[in-house]
Structure formats: C-alpha cells, structure tokens
C-alpha positions, 0 to 999 in steps of 0.5 A: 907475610901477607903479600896480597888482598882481594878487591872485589868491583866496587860501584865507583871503579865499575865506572870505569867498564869503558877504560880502553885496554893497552895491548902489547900484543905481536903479531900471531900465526894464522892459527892461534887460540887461548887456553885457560878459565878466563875470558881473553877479551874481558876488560882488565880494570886498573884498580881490581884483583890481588894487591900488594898490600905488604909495606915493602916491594916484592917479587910476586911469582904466580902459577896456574894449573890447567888440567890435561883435559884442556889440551886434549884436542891440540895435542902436537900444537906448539904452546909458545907464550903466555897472554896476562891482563896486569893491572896498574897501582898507584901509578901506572907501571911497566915492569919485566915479566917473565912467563913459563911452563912447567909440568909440576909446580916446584918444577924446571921451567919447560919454556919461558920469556921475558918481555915488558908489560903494561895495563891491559892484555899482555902477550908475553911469548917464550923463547922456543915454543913448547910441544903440548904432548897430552895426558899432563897438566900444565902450570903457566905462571910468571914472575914479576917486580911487584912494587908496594900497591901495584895490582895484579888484574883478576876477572870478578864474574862468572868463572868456575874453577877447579880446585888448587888452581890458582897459586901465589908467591913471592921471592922474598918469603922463600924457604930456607931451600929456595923453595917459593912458599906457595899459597892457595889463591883459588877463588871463583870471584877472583881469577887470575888473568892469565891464559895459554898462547897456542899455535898449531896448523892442519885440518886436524886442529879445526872444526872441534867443539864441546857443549860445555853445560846446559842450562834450561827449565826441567820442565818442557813442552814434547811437540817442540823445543824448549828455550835453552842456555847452550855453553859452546867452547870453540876447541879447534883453530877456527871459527865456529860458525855453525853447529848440530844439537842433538839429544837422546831419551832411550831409543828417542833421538833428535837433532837439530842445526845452529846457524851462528849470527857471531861466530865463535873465536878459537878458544872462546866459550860462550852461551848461545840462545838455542833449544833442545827437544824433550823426548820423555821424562827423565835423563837426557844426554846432550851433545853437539853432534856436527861442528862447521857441518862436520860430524863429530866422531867422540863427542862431550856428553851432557845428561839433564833430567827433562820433564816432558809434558805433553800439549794435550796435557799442559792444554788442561792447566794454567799455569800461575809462576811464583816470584820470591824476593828477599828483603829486609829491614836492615837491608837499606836497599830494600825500599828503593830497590823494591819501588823503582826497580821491582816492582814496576818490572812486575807490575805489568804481569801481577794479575798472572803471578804469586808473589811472596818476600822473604825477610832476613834479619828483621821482625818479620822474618821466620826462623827455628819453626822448622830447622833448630840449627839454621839461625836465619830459614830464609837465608838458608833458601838462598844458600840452598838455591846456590848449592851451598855456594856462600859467595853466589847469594846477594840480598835484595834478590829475586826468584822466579819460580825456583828454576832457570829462567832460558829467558833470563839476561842474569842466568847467563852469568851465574851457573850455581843460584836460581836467586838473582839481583834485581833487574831494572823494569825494561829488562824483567819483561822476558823473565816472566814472560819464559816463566808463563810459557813453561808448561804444567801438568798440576793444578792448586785451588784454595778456599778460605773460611775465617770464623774469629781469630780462627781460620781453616785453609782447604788446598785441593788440585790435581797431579797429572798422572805419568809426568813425573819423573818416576819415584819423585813426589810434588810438595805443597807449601802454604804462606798466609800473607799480608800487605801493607804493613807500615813499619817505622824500624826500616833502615835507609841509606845517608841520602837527603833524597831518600830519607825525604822521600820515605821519611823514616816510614816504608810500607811492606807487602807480601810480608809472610805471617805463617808458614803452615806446612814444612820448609820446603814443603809437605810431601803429596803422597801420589798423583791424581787429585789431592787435598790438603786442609789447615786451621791457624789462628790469626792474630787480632793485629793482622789487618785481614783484608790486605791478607790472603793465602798463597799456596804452591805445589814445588820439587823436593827440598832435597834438590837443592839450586833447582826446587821448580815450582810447577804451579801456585794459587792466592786467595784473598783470606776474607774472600770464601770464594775458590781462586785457582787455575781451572781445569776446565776452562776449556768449556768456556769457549771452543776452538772452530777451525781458525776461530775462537768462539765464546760459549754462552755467557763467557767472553774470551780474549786471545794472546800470542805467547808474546804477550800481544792480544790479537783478534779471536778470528782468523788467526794464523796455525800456532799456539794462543793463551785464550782468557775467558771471563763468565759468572765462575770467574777468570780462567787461562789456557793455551790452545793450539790452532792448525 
C-alpha cells in the first residue's frame, strides 16, 4: 500500500518561512545537546515533508539509524528522549507520539515515552534514560496516529545522509508475524525531522569539535591564507566559542586561531568563513588543532588537494574567470531570469570575464559531437559538476569558473555541485569578486584570421612550470560564439507582463556555434609555452560581427564536480588582433616605493582587491591590481606594495 508521498517546497508555501513554530519543549539539564542529520533550529512548514496520502487512517511508525560515529564523544551521556519537527494536515492536529530507542531496527525498545505533539519541535522524553555505551548504532523513531492528510514534517535543503537511514511504516500493512514491512525512505531532499535529546555533565563532555568539510578553491596563493568555507560540528556540551586551524603539507605546518562572533551551540554544525594556508602543491591534511583554547589530542582529519601559487608567479599572469550559465528555450525561465537577474549581476564585472551559455533542449544546443550515449552534453556538465547527483542540477543555472567560489552565499548550502541557480544582482558582486582574487599560474591568447566562410583559430600561452600537482595535465577548450540571435521559438510563461514585454520574441548571446576541441577539452601535453591551432567553416547565416572566439585552459574532465578553470581569453572573430592576458604587463608601469609610476606611453589605474580604485601614490603596504592601457592595448595584474 502506498502510505506516503513527498512534497518538495513550493513557491506559495515558502511564503510561509516565517510561520512561528509551536514548541512543547520541557525544561532541559544545564548540558544538553541534539544528535542527528538535521538542523534543530530549522523551521518546520505545516504543509511540506511525508504524507499520508492513502484513502484511510494509519498508524505511521518511523525509525532513524544514527551511526555509531555520532556518539563517539558522549559515551557514558544519558540519551533521554526524542525532539521531532511534526507537520500539520488539513487541520491542525495533536495526536500522541510514542518515542524510542533500539539497537537494531526490528528490535525491543531500550527506552521510550509517550507524550502529545503539535506543529513545530517537539521534545518527546523517555520514561528512564538510556546510557549511550558506544560502538553501536542506534535507531530512534516513534509511532504515531497518522490521520488521512496529516504530514509528518521533513527538512528539504543541504542535508546529506548516509544510506539506509530513514526508514518508514505502518501498523496497518504489518506482516503475517507482526513485523512492520518497513520501506527505505532515505532521501537527501527529504529528511526526517527527528533528532537524539542528549544529557550529560563533566568536563570530559566539553570542549569537543570536528571539522567536518572544507570547501575552497584548489587553487591558492603560498604568502597568506586563502578563503574558505570551514564545517564545524560542536561535539561537546558547551558552546564553541573559539577555535584553532591548522593544516600540514609534508614537513610544512601551519596554524591559525578562530574568534567566533556566534558561538556555536552543542550539537550544531555550521559553516564558518575562515582561511587556510597553502603550503605546496598537492594533499593537505586539515584539522582543528584547539577547540575553546584546549588542545585536541585525536583530532578529525580532512585532506584537500591545494594548488599553491607562489605571488611572484601569479604576479606575471592576469587572470580572466570563465562564467557558464544554462538555459534554454524551452525553459520558460530563461528570458526573465537571464534579463532581471543575471545579467545586471554580471554586468558590472563583463569587461573582466568570459561568458558562455549552454542550451538544453532547443535548436541551439550541442550534442552526440563528442559522446554517442549522452542525449543532451551539456545536461551532462551539470550532472557531472554534481557528481552524478541527478537531484542537486536545476536549470537556469550558473557557474563561475567550475569551482567552489569561498565567497559564494549558495556554496553554503549545496556540497555536491559547483552549478548554482541565479542569484539576484545585490548579491552576485562576491561570486566575481572571489573568482578574480584566485590566483593563476597560465595564460591563453587567441588570433583569428576569417578568409570567406573559412576561419583558422591560433591558441597560444603558457603553462608555468612546478605548479601543477605532479602527473596532471591542463586541458584547452575552444567555443566559437554569437550574440544576438533573435528567435521566435523561445517558450514564455502564461503571464500578460511577460508575454507584453518580449512579444513572442527573445535575443540570445553567448549562444555556442562550434565546439573545436573535445567535451571537456584537449589535453596540453607539457607546461611551458603551448600552441594550439584550428580551421572551421563558418555558416553564411552567422552574423560574424556579434561573433568571437572563447578559449579556456580547464582540469581534467576526469574530476568530476571540480574541473577548475585556470584561465581564459575572448577574441572578436573579425577583429585579427590578439586579446588575451599579457604576460608582461609589468613593463607598463614600475612600482617605486609606495608609487606606482606609468612607463612612457602607458597609463595605469590602481584597485584594491575589493574592486575600489584608489589614487597610484602613497599607497599603503598590501596587494593592488594595477590596469595599464598603451598602443598594445589593455593589461591587468596584481602587484604587491611593502
């Protein structure tokens, strides 16, 4: 029998974010923390989650299996109840709910309790406490009057869980033994609300806490940390107030100590904006090395593999981001998204960023050029960016330089996909803004020479030798593009604003026209100088001066969910003139104690890294991106003033 469906969030119910939770919440120990996969201070939504949607009552029976791991630091703390988020129905409900604890999943209850719930958190306690002794995994669950309707409240984003961990019944459908014919309900988009109450006191339970994940761009700068999203969990009994980081890159070691603004409750887990050191090219190992100012003896390790790029490196190269988006026309979002959202978000920062749009679904989309058995290529970066996690891709979306952005507000709340949804412009400034601090160690120019219909493309830079990690080789990837393509076919929503606006008519840019090297790119066989050349034919019906050429040097497709672009170039197709970054721009302009002075016939202009422009004398010790301007045309590149 079918006892449940899933609802996900939709746009009329997420009006109700500020719905103010019933809590039925006793009064706790002085030490008490939550255990489980989910968020304790989440807002529970009446109308989202697991339903009843069977044409009868039942009596819905749930169970979550927490991995031994999770107890690994309250070992001798007492496990005394159960806190749920339950939901509502089509009226508001408050049945009984009986909690429990079991060591296997068919098993006798090790303790339970009884008590009524209501729409919000619920703290249902057990009648005696059960001892946590270790090594074991736990199921917590409960039973509960499920009426025709009634929702039993789940959170919808940013979770991960292990597999078979969410299990679902009902009394009603039990075997010919009694046995509840339980069903896998472990979904990352729908996790039960349910979390271990945990009591302990002692100095042994306090003071405890693991990094969890890091999430940062490969590459980094060598002379000072890099951003980076750092994943606390508060393991101990009190509040984390403080913290020490530290990583090690062979016989290289560095540390560095965290002040919280907000400290982080027992239990909780949360990202906290921080840095960490690079130290070299390859693994690093992570970890929290002091937690409240007391050393940790057995920490949690985390490895990342870092690029390090040294300043007097990054100091010959400007780098230029690459920004994918995805959108098509048949996706009806695409041309309001596209107008009011992203672009006036990127705008600002065009002049410093390629730009390319990948189409699903429609005329303009590339696919079987490069993989027979993939329908659609460029759904297939998406999927890949997610790490074959189908459920983590939404179109229209975004990526900025196939990497995490330490800067980016969405990387917060998706660990599997580099690709996010459109953020509104206000926001988008620190996406772009991290995106031209990372540092590069490449270059990539381009010329263009159109004869007819015929048209030969020569790629050319350089590969800075001793930075890559060792064995790994760059990719160069080559789109030929055109802007401005009016189409007729472009899907809009039932709007009378919208269809008045675009009138059946929408104007495409950064539309791909060929795709000259392989899906994710040609392999660059060493470092040191490279060059690349092709020839292909133009079609007559391609307006050649809304065209260029878009060239990115990118990792291996092989690493899928993190294929960093290390740098990029557009060429106009009917300009032969050579764009790119300029590895000497440095002759445009010296650097003369706190001055930076123009060569003849240049012009400079200085910014900080914030993206504010400041006077060229007197500046203050620190790093600038000085833009120079001369008869070769326009470079960029940081500097750093003592």
């Amino acid at each position: 029998m079918k006892i449940f469906t899933k609802l996900s969030l939709s746009g009329t119910i997420s009006m109700l974010a500020v719905a103010i939770a019933a809590f039925c919440t006793p009064a706790g120990a002085d030490a008490q923390m939550y255990v489980g996969y989910v968020n304790p201070q989440e807002t529970v939504y009446p109308y989202t989650g697991f339903t009843n949607s069977s044409d009868q009552d039942l009596t819905l029976v749930f169970a979550i299996r927490m991995e031994a791991s999770k107890f690994n630091n309250i070992t001798g703390a007492s496990l005394t109840g159960l806190r749920v988020g339950w939901s509502m129905g089509n009226e508001e409900m408050f049945p009984e709910m009986e909690v429990f604890v079991r060591e296997e999943l068919d098993g006798k209850n090790l303790a339970s309790g009884k008590d009524q719930v209501c729409f919000g958190w619920n703290d249902v306690m057990f009648d005696t406490p059960y001892a946590i002794s270790g090594g074991k995994d736990l199921y917590l669950g409960a039973k509960v009057e499920w009426k025709k309707g009634a929702w039993l409240g789940t959170g919808i984003f940013g979770y991960t869980l292990p597999e078979k961990t969410q299990f679902m019944g009902n009394l009603e459908d039990a075997g010919e033994d009694g046995k509840i014919q339980w069903i896998d309900a472990t979904d990352d988009n729908m996790v039960i609300m349910a979390l271990g109450i945990v009591e302990a006191s002692g100095s042994e339970y306090n003071d405890l806490a693991t990094l969890t994940d890091v999430r940062m761009n490969d590459v980094q700068p060598l002379e000072y940390p890099g951003d980076a999203y750092l994943v606390i969990k508060n393991d101990g009994m009190n509040e984390l107030q403080s913290f020490e980081i530290s990583s090690q890159f062979g016989d290289k070691k560095w540390s560095f100590p965290v002040q919280l603004n907000s400290p982080i409750a027992p239990g909780d887990q949360k990202d906290v904006t921080g840095g960490i050191q690079a130290l070299g090219t390859g693994i690093h190992k992570m970890w929290l090395s002091k937690v409240n100012g007391k050393e940790v003896e057995k920490p949690s390790i985390v490895e990342h593999e870092l690029i390090g790029v040294p300043e007097e490196v990054a100091g010959q190269y400007t780098r230029r981001p690459l920004v994918e988006r995805w959108v098509g026309e048949s996706e009806y979002r695409t041309p309001v998204y596209t107008d009011d959202i992203f672009m006036p978000g990127i705008e600002p920062y065009r002049d410093r960023l390629s730009l390319v749009a990948h189409h699903f679904s429609d005329q303009f989309m590339i696919y079987h050029e490069f993989d027979k058995d993939v329908d659609n290529e460029d759904i297939k970066f998406l999927v890949d960016f997610a790490n074959g996690e189908k459920s983590k891709v939404s179109v229209p979306s975004f990526a900025t330089d196939r990497s995490y952005l330490p800067r980016n507000p969405l990387a917060r709340n998706n660990t599997y996909s580099v690709a996010y949804n459109f953020i509104y412009p206000d926001y988008a400034s620190p996406i772009y803004e991290s995106a031209l601090d990372v540092p590069t160690f490449a270059s990539v120019n381009t010329s263009v020479n159109v004869d007819g219909d015929n048209c030969r493309i020569e790629v050319s830079g350089k590969v800075e030798s001793g930075i890559m990690p060792e064995g790994e080789s760059l990719y160069l990837t080559v789109y030929v593009l055109e802007d401005g393509i009016v189409s007729t076919s472009q899907e809009f929503p039932d709007d009378p604003e919208v269809t008045e606006r675009y009138k059946g008519v929408y104007t495409h840019n950064d539309v791909i026209r060929l795709q000259l090297t392989e899906m994710y790119g040609e392999k660059i066989e060493s470092e040191g100088e490279y060059t690349k050349k092709y020839t292909c034919e133009l079609d007559p019906e391609w307006n050649l001066d809304n065209m260029r050429v878009l060239a990115f040097v990118n990792r291996s497709g092989e690493r899928h969910g993190h294929m960093q672009v290390i740098n990029s170039a557009e060429t106009p197709v009917k300009s032969n003139s050579v764009e790119g970054i300029a590895d000497n721009a440095r002759k445009s302009f010296a650097v003369e104690g706190c001055d930076i002075v123009a060569a003849p016939g240049f012009s400079v202009e200085v910014y900080t890294l914030d993206g504010a422009r400041v006077a060229a004398k007197g500046l203050q010790p620190g790093i600038y991106v000085v833009k120079s301007a001369g008869a070769d045309g326009v470079a960029a590149m940081k500097v750093t003033v003592k």
